[in-house]
C-alpha positions as CSV (number, residue, x, y, z in Angstrom):
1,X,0.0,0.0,0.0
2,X,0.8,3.7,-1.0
3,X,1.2,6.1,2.3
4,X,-0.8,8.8,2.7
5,X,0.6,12.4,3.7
6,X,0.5,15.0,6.0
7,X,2.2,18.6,5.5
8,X,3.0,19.9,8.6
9,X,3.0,23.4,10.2
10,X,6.6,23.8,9.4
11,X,6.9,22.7,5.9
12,X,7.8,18.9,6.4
13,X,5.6,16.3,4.2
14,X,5.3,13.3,7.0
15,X,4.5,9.9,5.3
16,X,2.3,7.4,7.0
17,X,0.1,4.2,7.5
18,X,-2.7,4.2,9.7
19,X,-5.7,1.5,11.0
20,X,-8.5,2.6,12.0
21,X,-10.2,1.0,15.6
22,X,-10.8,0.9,19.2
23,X,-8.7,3.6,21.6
24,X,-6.6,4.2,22.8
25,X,-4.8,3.9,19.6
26,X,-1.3,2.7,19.4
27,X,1.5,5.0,17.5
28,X,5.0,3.2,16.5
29,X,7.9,5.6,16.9
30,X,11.1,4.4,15.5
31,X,14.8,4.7,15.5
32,X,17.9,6.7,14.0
33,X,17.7,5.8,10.1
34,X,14.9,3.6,10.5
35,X,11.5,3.6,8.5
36,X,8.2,2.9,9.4
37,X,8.5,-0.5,7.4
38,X,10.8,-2.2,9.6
39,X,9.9,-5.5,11.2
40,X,8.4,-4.5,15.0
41,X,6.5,-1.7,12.6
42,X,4.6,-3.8,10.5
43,X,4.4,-6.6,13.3
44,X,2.4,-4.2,15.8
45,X,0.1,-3.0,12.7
46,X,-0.8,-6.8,12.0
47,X,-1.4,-6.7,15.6
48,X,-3.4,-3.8,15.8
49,X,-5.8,-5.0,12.7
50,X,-6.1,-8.3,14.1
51,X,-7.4,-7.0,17.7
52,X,-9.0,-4.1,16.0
53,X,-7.3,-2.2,17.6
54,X,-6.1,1.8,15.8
55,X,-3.1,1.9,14.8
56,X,-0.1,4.5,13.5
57,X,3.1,4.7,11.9
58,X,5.5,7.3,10.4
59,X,8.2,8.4,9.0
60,X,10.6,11.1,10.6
61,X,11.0,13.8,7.9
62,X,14.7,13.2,6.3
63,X,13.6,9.0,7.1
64,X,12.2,6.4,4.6
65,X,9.2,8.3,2.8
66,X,8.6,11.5,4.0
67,X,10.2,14.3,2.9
68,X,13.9,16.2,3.7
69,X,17.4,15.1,3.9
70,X,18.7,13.2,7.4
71,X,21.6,16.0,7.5
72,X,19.2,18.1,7.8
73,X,17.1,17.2,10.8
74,X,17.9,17.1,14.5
75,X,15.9,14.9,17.3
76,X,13.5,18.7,18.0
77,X,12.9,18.3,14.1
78,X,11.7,14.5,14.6
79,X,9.7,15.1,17.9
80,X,8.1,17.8,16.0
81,X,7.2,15.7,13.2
82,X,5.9,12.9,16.1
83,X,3.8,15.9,17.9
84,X,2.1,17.3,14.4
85,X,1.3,13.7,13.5
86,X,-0.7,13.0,17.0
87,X,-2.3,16.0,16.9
88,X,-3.5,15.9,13.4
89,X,-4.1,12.3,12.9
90,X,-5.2,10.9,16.3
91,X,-8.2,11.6,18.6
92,X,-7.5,11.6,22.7
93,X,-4.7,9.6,24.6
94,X,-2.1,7.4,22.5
95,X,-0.4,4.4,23.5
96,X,3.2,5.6,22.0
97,X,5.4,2.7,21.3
98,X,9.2,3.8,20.6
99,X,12.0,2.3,19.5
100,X,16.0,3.6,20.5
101,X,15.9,7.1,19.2
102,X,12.0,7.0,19.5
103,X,12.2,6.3,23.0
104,X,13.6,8.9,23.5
105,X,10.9,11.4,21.4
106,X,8.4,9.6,22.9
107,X,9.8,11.0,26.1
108,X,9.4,14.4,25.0
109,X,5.8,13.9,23.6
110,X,4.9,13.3,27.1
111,X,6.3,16.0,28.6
112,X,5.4,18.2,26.3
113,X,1.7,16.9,25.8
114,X,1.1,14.3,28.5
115,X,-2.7,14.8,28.1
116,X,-2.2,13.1,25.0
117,X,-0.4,9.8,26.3
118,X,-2.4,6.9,27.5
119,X,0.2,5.0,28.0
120,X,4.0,4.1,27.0
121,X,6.4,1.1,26.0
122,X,9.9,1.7,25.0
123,X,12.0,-1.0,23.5
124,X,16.0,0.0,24.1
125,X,15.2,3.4,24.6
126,X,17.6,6.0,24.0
127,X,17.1,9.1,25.7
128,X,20.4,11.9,25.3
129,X,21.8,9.7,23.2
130,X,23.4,12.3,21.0
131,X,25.4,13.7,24.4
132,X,26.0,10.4,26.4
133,X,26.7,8.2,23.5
134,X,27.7,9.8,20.4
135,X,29.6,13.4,21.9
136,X,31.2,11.4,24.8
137,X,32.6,8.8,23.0
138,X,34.4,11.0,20.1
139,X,37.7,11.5,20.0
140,X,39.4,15.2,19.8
141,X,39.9,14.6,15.9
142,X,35.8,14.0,15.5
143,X,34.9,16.7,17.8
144,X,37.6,19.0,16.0
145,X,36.2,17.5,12.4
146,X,32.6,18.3,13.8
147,X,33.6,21.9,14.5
148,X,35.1,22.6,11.0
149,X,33.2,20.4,8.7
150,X,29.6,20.1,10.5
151,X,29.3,16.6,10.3
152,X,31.1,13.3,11.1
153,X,30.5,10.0,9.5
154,X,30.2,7.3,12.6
155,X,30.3,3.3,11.3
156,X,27.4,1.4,11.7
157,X,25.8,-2.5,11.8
158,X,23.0,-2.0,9.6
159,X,24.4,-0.4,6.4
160,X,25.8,2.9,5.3
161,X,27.7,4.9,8.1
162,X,25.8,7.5,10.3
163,X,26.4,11.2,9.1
164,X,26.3,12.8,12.4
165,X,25.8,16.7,11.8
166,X,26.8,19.4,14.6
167,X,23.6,20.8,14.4
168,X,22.0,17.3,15.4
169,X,24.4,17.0,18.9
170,X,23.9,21.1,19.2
171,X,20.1,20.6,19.2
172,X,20.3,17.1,21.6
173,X,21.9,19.3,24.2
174,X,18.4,21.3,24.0
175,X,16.2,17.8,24.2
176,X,17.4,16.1,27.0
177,X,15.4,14.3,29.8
178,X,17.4,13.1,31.8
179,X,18.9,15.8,33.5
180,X,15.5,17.8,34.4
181,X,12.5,15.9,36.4
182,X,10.5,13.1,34.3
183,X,7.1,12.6,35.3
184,X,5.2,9.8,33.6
185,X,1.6,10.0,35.1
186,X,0.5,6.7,33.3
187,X,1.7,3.2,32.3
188,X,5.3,2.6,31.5
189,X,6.6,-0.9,30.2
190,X,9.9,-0.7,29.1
191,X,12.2,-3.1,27.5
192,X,15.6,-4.1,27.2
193,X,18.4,-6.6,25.8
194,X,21.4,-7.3,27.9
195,X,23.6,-8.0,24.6
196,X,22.4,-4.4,22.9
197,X,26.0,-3.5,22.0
198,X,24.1,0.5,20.1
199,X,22.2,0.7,24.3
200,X,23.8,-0.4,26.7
201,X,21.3,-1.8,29.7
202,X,22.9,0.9,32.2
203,X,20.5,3.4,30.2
204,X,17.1,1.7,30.8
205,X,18.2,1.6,34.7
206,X,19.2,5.2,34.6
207,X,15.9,5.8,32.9
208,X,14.5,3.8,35.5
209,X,15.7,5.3,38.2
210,X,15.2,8.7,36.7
211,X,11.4,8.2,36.0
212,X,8.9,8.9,38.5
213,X,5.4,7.6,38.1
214,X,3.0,5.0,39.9
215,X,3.5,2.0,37.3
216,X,7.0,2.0,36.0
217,X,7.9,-1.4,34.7
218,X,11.3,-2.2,33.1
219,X,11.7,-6.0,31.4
220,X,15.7,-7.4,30.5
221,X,15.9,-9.9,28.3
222,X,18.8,-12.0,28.9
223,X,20.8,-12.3,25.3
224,X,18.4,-10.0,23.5
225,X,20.1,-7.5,20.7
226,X,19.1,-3.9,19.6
227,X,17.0,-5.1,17.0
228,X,14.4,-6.9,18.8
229,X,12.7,-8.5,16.3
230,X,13.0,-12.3,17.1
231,X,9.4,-13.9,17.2
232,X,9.6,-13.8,21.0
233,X,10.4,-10.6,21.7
234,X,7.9,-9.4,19.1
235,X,5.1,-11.0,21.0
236,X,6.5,-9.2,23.9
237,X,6.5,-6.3,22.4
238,X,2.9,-6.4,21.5
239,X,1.6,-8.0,24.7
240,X,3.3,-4.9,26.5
241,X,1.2,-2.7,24.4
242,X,-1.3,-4.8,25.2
243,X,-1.0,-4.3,28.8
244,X,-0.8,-0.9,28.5
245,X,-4.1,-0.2,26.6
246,X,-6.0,-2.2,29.1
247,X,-4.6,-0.6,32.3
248,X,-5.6,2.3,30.7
């Protein structure tokens, strides 16, 4: 199937899939360089039509469909395009389901609009990852080649290396949540591999332990990877949602 469209306030053409059903709806948020037609996805859609339950995913402006080059967005730019997108396509609270990076937006969404969030499950979120991961770990020649060139290529395991622009670690610095007070006011499962070599498991217990709310769950899996995606850990994923749309 084609995606449909949605021109934002700020310019950005946003391409999507969306199911129609029963609330609160469920909205996929995915990861650095990912695209709304990777495997967890298109799993949780087949999940949402099969319970009849309604159903969203997206594409970050500068990722798969929707319009924009990567270099040229930053993680406000993406939680932007994750904010126009609820409000435009989406009635009442949303179960927000993010991946890695979209952890981390999904983090913002609720503190930006927590009226809007009926509940959340994160799978290897990755909240500040542009300062804690990617500025921390660069050397004095990629910092110095990130000052004079604006943008540093970082390898990757799942294909072409990562152009990492300044602007994108500039605008982290203004995005992150785990230095100020994080109140999630409804259900939280989060989940997490102990062999995720991109997220380490010290993040989800500094998330954790960051968090306040009344029903923060996190879940390691023993020998699980970044990508999630295994059969089991797909049905996990979905029976967290699951969870989270009936306790709310």
């Amino acid at each position: 199937m084609d995606p449909k469209f949605l021109d934002t306030p700020t310019g950005r053409r946003i391409a999507y899939h969306q199911t129609s059903g029963a609330g609160p709806g469920v909205v996929f948020l995915g990861g650095l360089m990912s695209d709304m037609e990777g495997t967890k996805a298109v799993h949780l859609q087949a999940w949402a039509e099969r319970t009849g339950r309604a159903f969203l995913r997206f594409d970050y402006s500068g990722h798969g469909q929707s319009s924009g080059a990567f270099t040229d967005g930053c993680i406000g730019d993406w939680a932007a395009d994750a904010m126009a997108v609820l409000g435009a396509l989406t009635e009442g609270p949303q179960v927000l389901v993010g991946s890695s990076m979209g952890g981390w937006v999904s983090l913002l969404i609720a503190r930006a609009m927590p009226e809007r969030v009926a509940g959340l499950v994160t799978i290897a979120a990755a909240p500040d990852f542009t300062e804690d991961s990617m500025w921390a770990s660069f050397t004095d020649a990629q910092r110095q080649r990130l000052e004079s060139e604006g943008i540093v290529h970082l390898p990757s395991d799942y294909g072409d290396p990562y152009p990492i622009t300044q602007r994108l670690i500039e605008d982290g610095r203004a995005q992150l949540v785990l230095r100020s007070p994080l109140y999630l006011p409804f259900p939280v499962r989060m989940l997490q591999g102990t062999a995720d070599t991109d997220v380490d498991q010290s993040v989800a217990l500094r998330l954790l332990e960051h968090a306040t709310g009344d029903d923060i769950r996190l879940t390691l899996v023993k020998g699980a990877d970044h990508r999630f995606s295994s059969p089991d850990l797909l049905t996990l994923i979905e029976k967290s949602a699951e969870k989270v749309t009936h306790r709310h």
